[in-house]
N, C-alpha and C positions, 0 to 999 in steps of 0.2 A: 504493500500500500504506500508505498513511498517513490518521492520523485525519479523520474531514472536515473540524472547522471550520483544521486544520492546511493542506488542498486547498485548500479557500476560501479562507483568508488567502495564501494564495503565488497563488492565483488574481487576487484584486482588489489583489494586489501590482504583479503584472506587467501588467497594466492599465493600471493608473497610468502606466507606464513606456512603453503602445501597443501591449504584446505579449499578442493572443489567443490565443496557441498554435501549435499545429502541426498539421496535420490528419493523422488517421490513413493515410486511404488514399491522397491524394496525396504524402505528406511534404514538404509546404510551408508555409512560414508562412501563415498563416491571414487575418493583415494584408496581404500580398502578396495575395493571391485573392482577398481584397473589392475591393483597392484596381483590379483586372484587372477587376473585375467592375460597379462602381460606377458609372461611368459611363452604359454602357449602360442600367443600369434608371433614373437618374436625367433620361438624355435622352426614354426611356419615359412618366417620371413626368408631365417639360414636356410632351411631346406631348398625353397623356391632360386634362391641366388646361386646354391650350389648347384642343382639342374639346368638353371641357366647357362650357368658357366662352361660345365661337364660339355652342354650337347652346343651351345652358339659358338665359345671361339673354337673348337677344333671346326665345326660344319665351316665357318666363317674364314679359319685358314687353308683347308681343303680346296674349296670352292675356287680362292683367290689364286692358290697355285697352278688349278686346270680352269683357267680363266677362256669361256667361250665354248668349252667341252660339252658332253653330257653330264657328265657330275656336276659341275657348273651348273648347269639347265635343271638339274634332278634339285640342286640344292634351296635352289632360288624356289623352283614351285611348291616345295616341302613349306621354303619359310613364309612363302606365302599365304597358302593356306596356314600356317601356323597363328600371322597376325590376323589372318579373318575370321579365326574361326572365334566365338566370344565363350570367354571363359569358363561361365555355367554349360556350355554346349559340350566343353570339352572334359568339364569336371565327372556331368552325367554318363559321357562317351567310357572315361576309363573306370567310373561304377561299376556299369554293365558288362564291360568287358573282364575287370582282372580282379572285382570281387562277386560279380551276381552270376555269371557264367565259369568262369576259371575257378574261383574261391581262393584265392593267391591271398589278398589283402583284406581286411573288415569293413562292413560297408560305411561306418562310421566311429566315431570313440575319439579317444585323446590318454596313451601314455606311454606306448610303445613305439618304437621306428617303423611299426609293420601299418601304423594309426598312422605316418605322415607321410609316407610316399606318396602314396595318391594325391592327397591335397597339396602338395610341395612338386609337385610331376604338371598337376592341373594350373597352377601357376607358374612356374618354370619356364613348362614347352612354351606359353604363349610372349614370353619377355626374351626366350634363346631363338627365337626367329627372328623381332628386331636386332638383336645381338650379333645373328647370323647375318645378318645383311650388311650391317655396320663394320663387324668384322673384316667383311670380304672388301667393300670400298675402299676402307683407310690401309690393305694390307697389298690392293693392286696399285694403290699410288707410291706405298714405299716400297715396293719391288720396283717400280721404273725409278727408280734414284739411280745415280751414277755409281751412289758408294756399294750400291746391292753388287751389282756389278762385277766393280771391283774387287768385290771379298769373290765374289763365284770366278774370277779369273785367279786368284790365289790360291782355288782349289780350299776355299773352306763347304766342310759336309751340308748336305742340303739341311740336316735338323737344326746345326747351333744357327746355320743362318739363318731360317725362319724365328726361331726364336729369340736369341740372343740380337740380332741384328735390325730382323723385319719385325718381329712382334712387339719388342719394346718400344720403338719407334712409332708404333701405328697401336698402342693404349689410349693414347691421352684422347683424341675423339671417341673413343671406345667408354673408355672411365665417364667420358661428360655425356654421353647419351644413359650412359648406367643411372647415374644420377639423378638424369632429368625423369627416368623410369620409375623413380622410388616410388613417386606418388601413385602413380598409376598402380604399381605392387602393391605398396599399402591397401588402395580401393578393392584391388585382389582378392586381397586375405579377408574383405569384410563378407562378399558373397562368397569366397569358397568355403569358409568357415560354416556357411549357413546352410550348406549343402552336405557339408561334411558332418556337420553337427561338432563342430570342436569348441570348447569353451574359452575362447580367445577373446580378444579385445571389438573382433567385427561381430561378431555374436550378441555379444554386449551392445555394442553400437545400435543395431536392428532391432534388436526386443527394446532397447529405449526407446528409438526411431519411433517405431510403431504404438508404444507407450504413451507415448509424449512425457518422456523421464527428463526434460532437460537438464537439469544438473548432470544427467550421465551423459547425453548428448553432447552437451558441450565442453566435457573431463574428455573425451574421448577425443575429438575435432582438435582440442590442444594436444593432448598427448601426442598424436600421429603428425601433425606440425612440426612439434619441438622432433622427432623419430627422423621426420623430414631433413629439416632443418640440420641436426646434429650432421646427418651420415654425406650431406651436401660440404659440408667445413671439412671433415676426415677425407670426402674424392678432392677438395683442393689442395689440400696439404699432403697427396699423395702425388701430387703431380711431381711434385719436387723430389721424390725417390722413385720416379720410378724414368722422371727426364732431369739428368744433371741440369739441363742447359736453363729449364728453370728456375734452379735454384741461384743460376748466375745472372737471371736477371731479373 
């Protein structure tokens, strides 16, 4: 009952202080429920980044090396369909497939590795296709350098020069498209979570959502911000180990 900018200021008061509030429908601190909750979608988050990783830069330096090929051509429509396919489409796909037919995996839960493949594979594949693509561009323009070149006229092995030579060289637009992805991942984990049934942070989110819990609505919207935020300052400060030239200017 009191004036807004009066709400707002006792709001980013108690902030300050770590206190989000109280949520209406459960009557619980609202820092208590993320912090229940947080976990979960953060071991989520690892999963999804490491299946991106595993299956984009290898498809993404592959591609680059048979530039114009079949494999080339095979990789490209792989990653294509990969960004079009949308998320819940692909989350239900591997349900059916490798727990409702196969029985390989559970078809939901939260505490074992066997509980996150799927939902970490469902977000993964669809960020290691942009991945795969970005890969391949930034790894065909540092293969025409003169100095590629050069080391393959001195007879160095085709692996360390991909990697040692071409791949460190062609991260840095790699690392800032990863980045600018986080958001979109985050969004990720709120629908895969709700498919999966895992007690994460996007779980939480939706049953507020749907609630109208704002106190947890809006603990949630910051948290994944600041999630934002943080891991955007760590890709800049990585620039500088992973490009000397960087750090020299």
């Amino acid at each position: 009952d009191k004036p807004i900018p009066v709400q707002y200021a006792n709001y980013v008061t108690k902030l300050a202080q770590g206190d989000l509030g109280r949520s209406y429908v459960q009557k619980a601190e609202v820092t208590e429920l993320i912090k229940s909750r947080l976990p979960a979608t953060l071991l989520l988050m690892a999963g999804a980044i490491f299946f991106e990783l595993l299956i984009g830069l290898p498809a993404g330096i592959w591609a680059a090396t048979r530039r114009g090929g079949s494999v080339d051509r095979g990789v490209m429509i792989l990653s294509f369909a990969g960004v079009s396919t949308p998320q819940f489409v692909m989350g239900l796909l591997l349900l059916y497939l490798f727990a409702n037919l196969l029985g390989w995996f559970p078809l939901s839960g939260y505490g074992t590795l066997s509980h996150l493949i799927l939902p970490a594979l469902t977000i993964g594949t669809a960020f290691a296709a942009v991945l795969t693509r970005q890969t391949r561009a930034a790894m065909i323009e540092v293969l025409a350098q003169q100095y590629i070149t050069a080391a393959r006229a001195r007879g160095v092995p085709s692996v360390p020069l991909l990697l040692r030579h071409a791949l460190r060289n062609a991260l840095l637009p790699v690392m800032t498209i990863g980045a600018a992805q986080l958001g979109a991942l985050l969004s990720g984990t709120i629908v895969t979570e709700k498919i999966f049934e895992r007690p994460g942070l996007g779980t939480l989110f939706l049953d507020a959502f749907f609630a109208r819990d704002i106190p947890v609505v809006q603990g949630c919207v910051l948290i994944i911000a600041v999630i934002y935020v943080v891991v955007n300052l760590v890709v800049d400060l990585a620039y500088g180990v992973v490009d000397p030239r960087v750090r020299l200017s």
